[in-house]
C-alpha positions as CSV (number, residue, x, y, z in Angstrom):
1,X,0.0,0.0,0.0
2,X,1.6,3.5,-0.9
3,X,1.6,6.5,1.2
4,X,-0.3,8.3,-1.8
5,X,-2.5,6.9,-4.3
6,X,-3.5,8.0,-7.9
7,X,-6.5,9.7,-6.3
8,X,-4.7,11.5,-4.2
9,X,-5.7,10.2,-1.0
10,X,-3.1,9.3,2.1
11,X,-3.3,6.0,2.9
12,X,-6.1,5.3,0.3
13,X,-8.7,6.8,2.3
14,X,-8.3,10.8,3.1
15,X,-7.5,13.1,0.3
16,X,-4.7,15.5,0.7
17,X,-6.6,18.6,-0.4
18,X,-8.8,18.3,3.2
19,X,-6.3,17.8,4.9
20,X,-4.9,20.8,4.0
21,X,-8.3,23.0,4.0
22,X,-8.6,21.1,7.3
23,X,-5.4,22.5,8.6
24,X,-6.0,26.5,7.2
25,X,-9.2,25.9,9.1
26,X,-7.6,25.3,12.7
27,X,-4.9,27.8,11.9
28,X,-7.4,30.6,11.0
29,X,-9.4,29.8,14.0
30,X,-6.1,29.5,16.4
31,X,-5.7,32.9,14.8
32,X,-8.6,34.9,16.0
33,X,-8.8,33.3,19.6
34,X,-5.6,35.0,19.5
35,X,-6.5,38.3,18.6
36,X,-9.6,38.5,20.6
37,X,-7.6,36.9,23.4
38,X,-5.1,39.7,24.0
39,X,-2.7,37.7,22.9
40,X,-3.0,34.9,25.5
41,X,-4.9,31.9,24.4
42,X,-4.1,30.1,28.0
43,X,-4.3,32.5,30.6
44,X,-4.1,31.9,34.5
45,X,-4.7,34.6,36.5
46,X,-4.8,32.7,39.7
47,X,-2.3,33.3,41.9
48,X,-1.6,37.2,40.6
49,X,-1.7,39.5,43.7
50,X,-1.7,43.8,43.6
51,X,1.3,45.1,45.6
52,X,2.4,48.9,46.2
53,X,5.8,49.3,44.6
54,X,8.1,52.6,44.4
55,X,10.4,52.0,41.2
56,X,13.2,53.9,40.7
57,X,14.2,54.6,36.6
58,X,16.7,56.5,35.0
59,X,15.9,57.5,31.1
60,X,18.6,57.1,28.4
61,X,20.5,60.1,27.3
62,X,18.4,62.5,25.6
63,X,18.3,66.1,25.0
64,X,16.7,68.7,27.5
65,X,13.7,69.3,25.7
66,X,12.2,65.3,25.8
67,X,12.7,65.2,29.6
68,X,11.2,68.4,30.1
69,X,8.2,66.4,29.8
70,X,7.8,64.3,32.2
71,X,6.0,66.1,35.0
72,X,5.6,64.9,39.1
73,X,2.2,63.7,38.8
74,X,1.7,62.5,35.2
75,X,-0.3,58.9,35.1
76,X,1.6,56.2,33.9
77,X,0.0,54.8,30.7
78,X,0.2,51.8,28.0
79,X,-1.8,50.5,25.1
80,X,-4.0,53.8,25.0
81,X,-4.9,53.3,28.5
82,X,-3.8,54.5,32.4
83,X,-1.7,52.1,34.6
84,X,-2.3,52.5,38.6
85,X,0.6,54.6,38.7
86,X,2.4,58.0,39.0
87,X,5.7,60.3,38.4
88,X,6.6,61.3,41.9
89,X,10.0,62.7,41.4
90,X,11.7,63.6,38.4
91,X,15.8,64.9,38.7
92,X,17.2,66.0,35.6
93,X,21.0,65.1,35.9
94,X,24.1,65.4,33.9
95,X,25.1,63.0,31.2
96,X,28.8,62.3,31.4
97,X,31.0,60.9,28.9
98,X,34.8,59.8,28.7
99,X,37.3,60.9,26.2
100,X,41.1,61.3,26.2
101,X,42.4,64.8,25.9
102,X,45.8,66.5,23.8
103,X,48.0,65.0,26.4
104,X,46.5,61.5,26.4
105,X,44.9,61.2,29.8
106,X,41.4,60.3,30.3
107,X,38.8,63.1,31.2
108,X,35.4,62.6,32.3
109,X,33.0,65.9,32.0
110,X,29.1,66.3,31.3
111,X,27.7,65.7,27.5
112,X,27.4,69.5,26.0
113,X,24.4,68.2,24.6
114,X,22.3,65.7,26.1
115,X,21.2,64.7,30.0
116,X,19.4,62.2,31.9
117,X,16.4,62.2,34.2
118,X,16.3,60.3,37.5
119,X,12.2,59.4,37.8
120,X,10.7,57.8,40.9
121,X,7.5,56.3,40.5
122,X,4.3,55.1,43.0
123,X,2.4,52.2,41.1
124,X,0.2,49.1,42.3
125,X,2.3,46.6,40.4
126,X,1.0,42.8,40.0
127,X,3.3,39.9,41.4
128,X,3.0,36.6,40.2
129,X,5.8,34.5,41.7
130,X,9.0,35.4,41.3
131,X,7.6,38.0,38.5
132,X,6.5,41.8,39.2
133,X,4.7,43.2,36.5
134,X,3.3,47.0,35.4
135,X,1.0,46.7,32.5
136,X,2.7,44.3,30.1
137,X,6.4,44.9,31.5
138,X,8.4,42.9,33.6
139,X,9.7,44.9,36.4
140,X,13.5,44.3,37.7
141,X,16.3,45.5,38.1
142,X,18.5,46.6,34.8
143,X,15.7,46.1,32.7
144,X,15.0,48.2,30.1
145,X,11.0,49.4,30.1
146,X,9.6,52.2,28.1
147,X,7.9,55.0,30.6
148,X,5.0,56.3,29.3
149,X,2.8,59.2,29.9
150,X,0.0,61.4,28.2
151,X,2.9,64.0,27.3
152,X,6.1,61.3,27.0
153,X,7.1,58.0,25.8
154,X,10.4,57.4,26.7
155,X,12.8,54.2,27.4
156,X,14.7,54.1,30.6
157,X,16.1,51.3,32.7
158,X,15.2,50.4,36.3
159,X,17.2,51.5,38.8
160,X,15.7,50.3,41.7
161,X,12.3,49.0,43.2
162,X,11.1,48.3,46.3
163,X,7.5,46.8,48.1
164,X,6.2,48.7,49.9
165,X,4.1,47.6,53.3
């Protein structure tokens, strides 16, 4: 017995073509559970708990003008929507950079062009062990997150966070 016949059919008994139309089927309908899932098709909220966290961030070098914007009080937000959290403190700080001079030695002064901001923010973060979550992003330290606000979309690291009681 052959794997395919002259028909067309696998083993001499389904046909190849609905297999196939059986297969775009599941994939199309994989597809939009998907989509209308968020994204998730398993998801298991048990376990996920609301804690008060203070994060500490520190943007990326850019110039004056895109840090400017963030604001104490602006609502964090994501996906066209507010997060349960808020800008707190914002220090505007030096960005310094390294370079040699004429007589070879190493200098270290401030960037004549760009700075940094410093942002602490208040949030009720999820925890779902060992992962704490704002919105869709991880949070820990040294990971890279973008902060977003109605006036700012910026990328920054973390710095520092801590539960709070």
């Amino acid at each position: 017995m052959k794997l395919i016949d002259n028909k067309g059919k696998l083993f001499g008994k389904l046909h190849i073509l609905d297999i196939v139309v059986v297969l775009i089927f599941v994939a199309v309908v994989l597809g939009a559970i998907n989509k209308f899932s968020g994204g998730n098709l398993i998801s298991f909220d048990g376990g996920t708990k609301e804690v008060n966290a203070e994060i500490w961030v520190e943007t990326i070098e850019y110039r004056p003008m895109y840090l400017e914007s963030l604001k104490v009080g602006d609502i964090i937000a994501e996906d066209k929507k507010y997060l349960d959290g808020k800008i707190v403190e914002v220090e505007i700080i030096d960005y310094m950079v390294s370079g040699i001079n004429n007589e070879g030695s190493g200098v270290v002064g401030p960037h004549p062009f760009y700075k940094k901001a410093k942002v602490k923010i208040e949030a009720i973060i999820d925890y779902k062990e060992p992962i704490y979550s704002f919105g869709k992003q991880e949070i820990r330290e040294g990971a890279g997150i973008f902060l977003t606000t109605e006036t700012s979309n910026l990328s920054v690291l973390v710095t520092d966070f801590k539960i709070l009681q």
